[in-house]
Structures are given as structure tokens and as C-alpha cells.
C-alpha positions in Angstrom: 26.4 -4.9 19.0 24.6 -8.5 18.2 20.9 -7.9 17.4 18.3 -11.2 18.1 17.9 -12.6 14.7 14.1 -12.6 15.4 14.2 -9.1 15.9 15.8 -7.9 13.1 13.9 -10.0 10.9 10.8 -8.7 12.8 11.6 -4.9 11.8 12.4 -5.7 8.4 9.4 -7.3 7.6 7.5 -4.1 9.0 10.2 -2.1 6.8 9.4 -3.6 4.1 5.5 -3.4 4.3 6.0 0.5 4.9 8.0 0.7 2.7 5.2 -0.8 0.1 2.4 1.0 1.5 4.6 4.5 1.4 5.3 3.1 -2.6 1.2 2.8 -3.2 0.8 6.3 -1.6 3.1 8.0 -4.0 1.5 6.1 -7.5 -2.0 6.9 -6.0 -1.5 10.5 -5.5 -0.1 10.2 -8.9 -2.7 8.6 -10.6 -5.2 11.3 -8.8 -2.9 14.0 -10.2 -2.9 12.9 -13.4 -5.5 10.2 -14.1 -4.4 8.5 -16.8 -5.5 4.9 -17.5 -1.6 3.7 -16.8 -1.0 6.0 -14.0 -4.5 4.2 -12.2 -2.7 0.8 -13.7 0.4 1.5 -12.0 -1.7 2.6 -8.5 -3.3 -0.7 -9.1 -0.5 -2.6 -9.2 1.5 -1.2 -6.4 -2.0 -1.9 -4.5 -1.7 -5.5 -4.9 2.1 -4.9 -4.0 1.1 -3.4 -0.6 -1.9 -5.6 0.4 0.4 -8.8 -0.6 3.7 -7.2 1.7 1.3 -6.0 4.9 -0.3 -9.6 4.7 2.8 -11.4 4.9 3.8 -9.2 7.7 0.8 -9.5 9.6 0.8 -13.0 9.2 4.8 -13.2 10.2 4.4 -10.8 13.1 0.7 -12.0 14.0 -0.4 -8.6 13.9 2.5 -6.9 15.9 3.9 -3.7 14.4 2.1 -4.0 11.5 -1.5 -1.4 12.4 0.5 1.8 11.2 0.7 0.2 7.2 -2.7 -1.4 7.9 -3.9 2.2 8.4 -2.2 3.5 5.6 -3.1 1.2 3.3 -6.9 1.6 3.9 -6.7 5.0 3.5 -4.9 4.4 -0.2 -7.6 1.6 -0.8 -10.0 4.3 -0.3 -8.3 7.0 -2.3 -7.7 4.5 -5.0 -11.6 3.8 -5.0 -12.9 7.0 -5.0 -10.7 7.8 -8.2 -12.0 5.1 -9.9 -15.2 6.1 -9.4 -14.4 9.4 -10.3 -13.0 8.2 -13.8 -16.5 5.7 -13.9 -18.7 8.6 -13.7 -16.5 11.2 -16.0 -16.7 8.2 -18.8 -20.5 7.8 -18.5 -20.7 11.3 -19.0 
């Protein structure tokens, strides 16, 4: 079976931004599990991970395929913020 190379490439590039966004998911429930200052580190980091793979896909795909990790990775954003200001307003107490 010959796949169009455009395609393919097309599906990976959404594969691989899922599979980023499905990454920050896991290390923020982590870091909201146990909040550790390199647990939030790590969410951080896989963050920039995700925003950096659903941009290039977006920008590859001009938008097409790409809503269900921009979705996702809103929701994390917002997770992600609403721990940190969780830990913000534990330390100033």
C-alpha cells in the first residue's frame, strides 16, 4: 500500500504533538500529586515541549488536525497555573 508522502508526514506531525501534549499531561498530574519544586520543573519543561511541538504543527498543517492537542494543552496550561498558584499561596503562608 503507497501512502502520499504529504500525508504521512501530515499525521506524524499531529502524532507527535499528541504525543507531547499526552507527555505534559502525565508530568503535570504528577507534579499536582506530588508538588515538589522538580516535579513542577519537569511539568514546566514538558510545557515548553508541548507548546513548541503543537506550534510547529499548527504552523506545518495550518491549523488542520491539530485543535484536539490545542485543547489539551490549554487545559494542562491551566492545571499547570493553578498549581503554581497553589504552591505561591502555601509559601506566603
Amino acid at each position: 500500500m503507497k501512502h502520499d508522502h504529504s500525508s504521512l508526514q501530515s499525521y506524524t506531525t499531529v502524532a507527535q504533538a499528541s504525543n507531547s501534549v499526552k507527555k505534559l499531561h502525565h508530568a503535570v498530574s504528577q507534579a499536582m500529586s506530588h508538588p515538589t519544586p522538580e516535579m513542577i520543573e519537569q511539568a514546566n519543561k514538558r510545557l515548553l515541549r508541548a507548546e513548541n511541538a503543537v506550534a510547529v504543527a499548527r504552523q506545518q498543517l495550518n491549523f488542520s488536525g491539530t485543535e484536539f492537542a490545542e485543547e489539551i494543552l490549554s487545559e494542562e496550561k491551566e492545571r499547570l497555573s493553578s498549581l503554581h498558584a497553589s504552591m505561591a499561596s502555601t509559601e506566603d503562608n
